[in-house]
N, C-alpha and C positions, 0 to 999 in steps of 0.2 A: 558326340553329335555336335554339330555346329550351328551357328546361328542360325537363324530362316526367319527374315525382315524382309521389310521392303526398302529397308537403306543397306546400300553394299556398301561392304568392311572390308577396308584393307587386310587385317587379321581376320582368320577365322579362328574362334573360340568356340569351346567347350563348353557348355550349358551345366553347371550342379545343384541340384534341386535336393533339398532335405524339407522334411514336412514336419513341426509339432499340430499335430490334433487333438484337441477338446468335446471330449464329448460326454453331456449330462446324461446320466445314471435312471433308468426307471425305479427307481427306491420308492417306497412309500413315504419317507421320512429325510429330512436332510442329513447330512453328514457327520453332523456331532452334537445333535439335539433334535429331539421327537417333532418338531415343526412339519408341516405338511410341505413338501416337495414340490407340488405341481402350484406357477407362479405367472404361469402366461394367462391364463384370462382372471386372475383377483385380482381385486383394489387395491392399489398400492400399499405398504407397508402393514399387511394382516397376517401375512404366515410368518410371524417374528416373536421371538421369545430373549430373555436375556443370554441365552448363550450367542445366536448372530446375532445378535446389536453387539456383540463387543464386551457387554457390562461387565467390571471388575469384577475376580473373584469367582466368575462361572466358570466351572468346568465342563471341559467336552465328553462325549463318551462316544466309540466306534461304531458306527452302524456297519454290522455285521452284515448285510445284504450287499452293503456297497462293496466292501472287500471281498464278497465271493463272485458278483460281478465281475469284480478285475479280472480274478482269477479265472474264469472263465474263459475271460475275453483274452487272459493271455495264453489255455491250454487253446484253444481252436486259433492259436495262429502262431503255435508250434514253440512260444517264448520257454525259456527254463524258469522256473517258478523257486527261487532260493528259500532256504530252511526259514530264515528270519527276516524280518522286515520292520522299519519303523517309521515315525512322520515326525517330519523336522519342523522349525520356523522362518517360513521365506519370508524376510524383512522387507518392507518396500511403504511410501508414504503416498501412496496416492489415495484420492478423494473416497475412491467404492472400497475402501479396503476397513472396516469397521473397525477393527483390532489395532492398525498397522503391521499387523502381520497375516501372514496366510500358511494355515496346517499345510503343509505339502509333505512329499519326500525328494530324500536329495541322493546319497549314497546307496541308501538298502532300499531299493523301491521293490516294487511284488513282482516285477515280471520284468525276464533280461531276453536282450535276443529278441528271435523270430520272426518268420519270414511273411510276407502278403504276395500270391501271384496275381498278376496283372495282363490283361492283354491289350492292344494296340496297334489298330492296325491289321490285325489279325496273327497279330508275334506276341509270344506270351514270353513275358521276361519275371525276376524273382527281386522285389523289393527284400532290402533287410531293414528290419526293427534293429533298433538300442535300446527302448526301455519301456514299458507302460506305468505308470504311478498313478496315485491317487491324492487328489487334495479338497479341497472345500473351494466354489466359485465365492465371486465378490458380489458386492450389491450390482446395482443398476444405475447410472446416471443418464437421466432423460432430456436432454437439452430440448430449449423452450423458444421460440421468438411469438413475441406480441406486438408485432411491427413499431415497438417504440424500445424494447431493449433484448437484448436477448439472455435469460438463464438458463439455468441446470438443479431440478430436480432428483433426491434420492430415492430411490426405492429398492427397500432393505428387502424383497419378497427373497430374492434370489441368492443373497447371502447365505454360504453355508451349506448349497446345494451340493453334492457328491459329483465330483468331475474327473472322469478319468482323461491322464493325457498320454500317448500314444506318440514317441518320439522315433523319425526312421533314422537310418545314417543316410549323407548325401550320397543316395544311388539312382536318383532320378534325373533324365538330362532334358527335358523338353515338358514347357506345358500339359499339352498331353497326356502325359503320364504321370502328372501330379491331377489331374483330373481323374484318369481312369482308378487312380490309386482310392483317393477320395471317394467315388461309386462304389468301388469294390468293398471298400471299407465298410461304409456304410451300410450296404447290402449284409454282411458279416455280424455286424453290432444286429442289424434286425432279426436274423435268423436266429440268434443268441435272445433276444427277445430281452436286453436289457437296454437299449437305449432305441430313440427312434431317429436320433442322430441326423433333423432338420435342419440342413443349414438356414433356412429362411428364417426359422423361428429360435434361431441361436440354438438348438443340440446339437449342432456340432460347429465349432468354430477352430478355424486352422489358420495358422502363422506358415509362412512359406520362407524359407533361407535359401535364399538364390545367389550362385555366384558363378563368375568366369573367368576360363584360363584359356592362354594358345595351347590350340590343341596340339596332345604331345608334353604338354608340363605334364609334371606329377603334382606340384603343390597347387593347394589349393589357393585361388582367390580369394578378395577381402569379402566375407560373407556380409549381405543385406537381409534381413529380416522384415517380410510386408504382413502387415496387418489389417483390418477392417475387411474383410471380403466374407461375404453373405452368401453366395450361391456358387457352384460348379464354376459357372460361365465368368464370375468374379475372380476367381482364383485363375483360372486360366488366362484373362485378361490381363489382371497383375500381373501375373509373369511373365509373359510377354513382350508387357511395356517394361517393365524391370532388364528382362534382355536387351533389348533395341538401348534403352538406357545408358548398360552398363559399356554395350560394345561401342554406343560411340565416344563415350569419355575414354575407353581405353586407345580407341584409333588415336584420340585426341592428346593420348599422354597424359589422360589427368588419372590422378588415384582414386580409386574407389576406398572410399572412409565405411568404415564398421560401425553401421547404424540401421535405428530403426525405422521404416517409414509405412505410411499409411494407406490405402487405399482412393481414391475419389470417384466413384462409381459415374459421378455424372460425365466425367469426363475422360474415363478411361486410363490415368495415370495416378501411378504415386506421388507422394511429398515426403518431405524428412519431418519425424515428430523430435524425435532424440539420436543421443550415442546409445549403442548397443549396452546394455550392461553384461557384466563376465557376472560368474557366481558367487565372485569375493564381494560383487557389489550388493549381495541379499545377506550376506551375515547370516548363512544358516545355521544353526545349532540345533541338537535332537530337542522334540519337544516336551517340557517337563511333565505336562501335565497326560502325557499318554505313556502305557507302555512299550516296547515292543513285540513286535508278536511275532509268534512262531506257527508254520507252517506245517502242520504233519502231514508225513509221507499216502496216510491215509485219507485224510482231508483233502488230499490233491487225486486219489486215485475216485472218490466218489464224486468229484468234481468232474472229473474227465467222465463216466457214466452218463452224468447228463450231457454231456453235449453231444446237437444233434445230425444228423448227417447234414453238412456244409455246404454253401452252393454251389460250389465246382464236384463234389465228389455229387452231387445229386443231379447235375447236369449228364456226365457223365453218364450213370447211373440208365436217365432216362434213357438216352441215346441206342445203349447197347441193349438193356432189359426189353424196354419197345419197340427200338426201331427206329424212333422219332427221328429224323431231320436237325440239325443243327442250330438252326433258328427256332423250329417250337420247341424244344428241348432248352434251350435258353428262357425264351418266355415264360414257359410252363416253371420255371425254377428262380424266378426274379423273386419273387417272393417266398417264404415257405409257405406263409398260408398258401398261395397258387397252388407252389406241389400238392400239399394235404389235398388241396383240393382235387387235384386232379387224381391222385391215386385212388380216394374215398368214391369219385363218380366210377372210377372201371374198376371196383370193387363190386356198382349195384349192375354196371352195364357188363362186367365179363371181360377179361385179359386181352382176349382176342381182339375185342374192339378198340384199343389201344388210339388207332390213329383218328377211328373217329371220333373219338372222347377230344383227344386233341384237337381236331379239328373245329369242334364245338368251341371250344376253350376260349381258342385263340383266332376264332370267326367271330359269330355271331355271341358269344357271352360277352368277349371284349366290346365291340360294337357297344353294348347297354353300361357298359361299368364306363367306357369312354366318356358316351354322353352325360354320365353324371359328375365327370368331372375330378379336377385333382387325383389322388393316388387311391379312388377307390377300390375296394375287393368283396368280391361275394361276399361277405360276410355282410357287409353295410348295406346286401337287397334283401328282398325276399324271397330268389331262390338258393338253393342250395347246391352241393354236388350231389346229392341224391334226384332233385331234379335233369341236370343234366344227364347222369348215368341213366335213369328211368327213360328217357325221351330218346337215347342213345337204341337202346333196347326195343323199341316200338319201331325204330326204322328199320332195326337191321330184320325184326319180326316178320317187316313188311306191313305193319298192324297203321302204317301214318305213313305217307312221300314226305319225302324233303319238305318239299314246299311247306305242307302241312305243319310238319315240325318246328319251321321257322315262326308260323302263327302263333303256335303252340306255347313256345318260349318268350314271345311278347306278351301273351296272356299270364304268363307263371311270374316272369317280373310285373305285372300290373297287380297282382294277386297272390301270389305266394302257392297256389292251387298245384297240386305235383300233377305232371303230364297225362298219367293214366285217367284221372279223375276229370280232367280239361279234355279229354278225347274221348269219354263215356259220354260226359253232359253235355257238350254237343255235337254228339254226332258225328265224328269226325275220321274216323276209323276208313281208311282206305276200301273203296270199291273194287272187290275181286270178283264179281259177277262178270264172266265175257260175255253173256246174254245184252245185261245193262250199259256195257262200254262199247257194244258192237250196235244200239240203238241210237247212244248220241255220236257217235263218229258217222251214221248213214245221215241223221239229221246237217249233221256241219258239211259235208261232201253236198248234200241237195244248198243249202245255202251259200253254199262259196264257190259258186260256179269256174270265178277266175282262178281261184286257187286250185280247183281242181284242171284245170286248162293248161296252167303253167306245166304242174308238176308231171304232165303228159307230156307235157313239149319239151320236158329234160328238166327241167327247176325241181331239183332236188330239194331246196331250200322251200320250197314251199306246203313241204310235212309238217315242217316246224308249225305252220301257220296255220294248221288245221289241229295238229295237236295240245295245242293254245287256246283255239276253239273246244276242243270238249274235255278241256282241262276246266275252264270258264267255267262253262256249265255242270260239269260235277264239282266245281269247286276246289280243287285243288284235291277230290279226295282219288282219281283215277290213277293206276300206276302210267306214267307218261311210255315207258318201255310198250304195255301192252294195247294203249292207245295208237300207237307208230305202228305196230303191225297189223291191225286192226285194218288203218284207213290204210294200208300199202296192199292190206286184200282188198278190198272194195275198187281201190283205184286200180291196183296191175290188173283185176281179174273181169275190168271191164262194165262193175257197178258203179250205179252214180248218174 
């Protein structure tokens, strides 16, 4: 792929994108000591014990949840899961680093390979993995201005937390698809239900190695590594402006140097923080104070048991089992709660009802999760998928109109009340009496003289307007079908 700026290049260049991903663990416990895990809303420096602070002489011990975590996350994205594995010491001196080292792995990490598909555009192409591993995050530095100096603050909450990273090889050529990679990803860690992998709130943070060749080299260009990016829309900007960057220093004959640079959210571009370091520059060596472990072949087959149908194969899934459309088949599968949810409602409403389960879903249920904002899900109302299948079931019964239904469902998120119960207590239950529907249709024809004048003179359109009227007045409980032919006898047959 080639560049695509708004400044033309002499040369056209090859875009290569490789992704490192971070992303924090739902562990109950940190990574190599009982400390409580969860560090985004406590006080500063309380989930800390002497093993993260560093203190001489503690030892670590493995959190077992966090290593099958990995494992996990490396069987559902097809990685080979090797016999043995261990954690080395990434040496490095900077401020958050409590130790001056960091447990990581280097050579035997838990998971090799594997692939993530992607689509773009509406082209679905096959990223490859290089490696997943596991290591321990670093503290926090909070920087400060008090309009008279500015510091930096530690907070050791986050020391020590369970971080798994997720390395591709360079097979991404364009923004884009280090975005879509990124959502997909993401969406994948949730359905696995071990990480919630928020870029906003740091679960997940990604490093982007971007480089460029005329297209048609084989070798690769001088790789740039951009850091600080927070959101989807950050990453894709970095890169970007990292493009336009690199293509005009190369029209311009200058070299692209092997370094690291940063993000500037407020303005859209990178800066250089440092030179890239190689791995000679961490002094890794295995770590003394851990074993290595070993992986049985059995361990990895109960492993794979749990994992749950994936959102591609469950998009799918929908599409052909129901029926569904390609876009609510999408939606309905964005989340797994969604699916759960959706298969547990046409579990109470019936297989058949299939499309108008969905239609509920992805109408008016959305609609109310919408207005409450951020990445809410049924789960965080008070209905359920039992109410929606039940309400499901009352239309198709005939037992509530639409319209009705629609009230119905306002009422059960203001109340939690399941439909049946909401349609007994007031009242609401559709009028099937043709006696009762054929008494307000002769009142609304004597009241709407003009309407009834049109729809002689050829205004078709002027049914609507009377079946509007004794919709009104029954309230929305009359079926509208039987309303229309109602007042098309009265009116063709000369009543009125």
């Amino acid at each position: 792929m080639t560049t695509q700026t708004g400044t033309k290049h002499r040369t056209e260049y090859e875009t290569v994108i490789g992704l490192e991903v971070h992303l924090q663990l739902k562990t109950r416990s940190k990574m190599f000591c009982s400390c409580d895990r969860e560090y985004f809303n406590a006080e500063p420096n309380t989930h800390v014990c002497p093993v993260c602070l560093g203190m001489p002489g503690m030892l670590p011990v493995i959190n077992k949840e966090a290593v099958t975590d990995t494992l996990l996350a490396g069987l559902a994205l097809g990685c080979d899961i090797p016999a043995y594995a261990k954690f080395d010491r990434k040496n490095y001196p900077y401020p958050d680093l409590m130790k001056g080292y960091q447990i990581s792995q280097y050579d035997q990490p838990f998971c090799l390979n594997g692939v993530l598909e992607i689509e773009v555009d509406g082209a679905r192409r096959v990223v490859h993995l290089e490696r997943i591993h596991l290591e321990e995050d670093t503290a926090r530095l909070l920087h400060r201005d008090n309009g008279v100096e500015t510091y930096s603050l530690l907070d050791v909450n986050r020391a020590g937390s369970p971080l798994m990273e997720l390395v591709t090889k360079p097979d991404m050529h364009s923004a884009a698809e280090a975005g879509a990679f990124l959502r997909t990803l993401r969406q994948v860690m949730r359905y696995l239900r071990i990480a919630d992998a928020d870029m906003e709130k740091g679960g997940m943070r990604c490093d982007a190695n971007v480089s460029l060749r005329p297209v048609g080299q084989a070798e690769l260009g001088s790789k740039v590594e951009v850091k600080n990016m927070n959101s989807f829309r950050s990453v894709q900007r970095a890169i970007e402006f990292e493009i336009e960057r690199q293509a005009r220093m190369l029209d311009a004959g200058e070299r692209i140097m092997q370094e690291t640079r940063g993000y500037v959210d407020a303005t859209g571009e990178t800066v250089s923080q440092r030179s890239k370091e190689e791995a000679s520059d961490y002094r890794y060596f295995p770590e003394p104070d851990l074993p290595p472990l070993h992986i049985a072949p059995e361990t990895i087959e109960a492993l794979r048991a749990r994992l749950p149908e994936l959102p591609a194969a469950r998009l799918a899934r929908f599409a052909s089992q129901y029926g569904l459309p390609a876009d609510e088949a999408r939606i309905l599968t964005e989340s797994r709660a969604d699916g759960d949810a959706f298969e547990e409602a046409l579990r109470v409403a019936g297989a058949e009802h299939a499309r108008a389960v969905a239609h509920w879903f992805t109408g008016d249920v959305a609609r109310h999760l919408n207005a409450l904002g951020g990445e809410a899900e049924l789960g965080d109302t008070k209905v359920t998928a039992r109410h929606i299948g039940q309400l499901v079931r009352l239309v198709a019964a005939n037992a509530i109109t639409a319209a009705t239904a629609k009230d119905v469902l306002d009422i059960a998120f203001e109340t939690g009340d399941l439909p049946e119960a909401i349609v007994d207590a007031r009242g609401l239950r559709q009028v099937t009496d043709a006696g009762a529907i054929d008494e307000v249709a002769q009142r609304a024809i004597a009241a709407n003289p003009k309407a009834v004048e049109d729809y002689r003179g050829g205004k078709q359109s002027a049914i609507g307007f009377l079946v509007g009227q004794v919709m009104r007045e029954m309230k929305g409980r009359a079926d509208a079908n039987t309303a229309a032919e109602t007042l098309r006898r009265h009116l063709d047959g000369g009543a009125g």
